[in-house]
N, C-alpha and C positions, 0 to 999 in steps of 0.2 A: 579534806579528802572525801571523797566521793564511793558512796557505796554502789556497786548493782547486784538488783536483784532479776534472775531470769522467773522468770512465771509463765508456767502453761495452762492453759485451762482449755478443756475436753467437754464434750457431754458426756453424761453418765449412760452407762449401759449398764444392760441387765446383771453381770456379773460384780457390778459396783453396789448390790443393792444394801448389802450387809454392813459394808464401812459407810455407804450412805447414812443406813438407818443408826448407824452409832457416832458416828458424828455429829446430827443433828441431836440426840437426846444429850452428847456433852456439854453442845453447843447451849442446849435450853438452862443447863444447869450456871451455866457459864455468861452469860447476857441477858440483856433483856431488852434488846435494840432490835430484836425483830420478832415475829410470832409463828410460833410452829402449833401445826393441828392437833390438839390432842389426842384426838387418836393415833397417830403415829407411833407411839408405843404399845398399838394394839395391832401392828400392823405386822405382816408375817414375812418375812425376805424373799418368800415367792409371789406374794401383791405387790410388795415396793419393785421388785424386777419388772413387774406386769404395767404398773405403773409406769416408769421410768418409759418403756415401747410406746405411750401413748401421748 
């Protein structure tokens, strides 16, 4: 039997910037197959929003 899966995928905007930046620190805890900036947890949800515009 056959599963399906539907998936969407978006860019992020600015109001994304919060589960952005919490997802990827779960992510860091949780992997190690990719590399995220360490600063990123110094980063504030109104720079990741500013970011994300650029």
């Amino acid at each position: 039997m056959e599963n399906k899966i539907d998936v969407n995928i978006t860019l992020a905007m600015p109001e994304d910037a919060e589960n952005l930046i919490n997802l990827l620190e779960q992510l860091k805890t949780e992997s190690d197959t990719f590399t995220i900036d360490p600063e990123l947890g110094e980063m504030s949800v109104q720079q990741q929003a500013q970011q994300i515009m650029c």
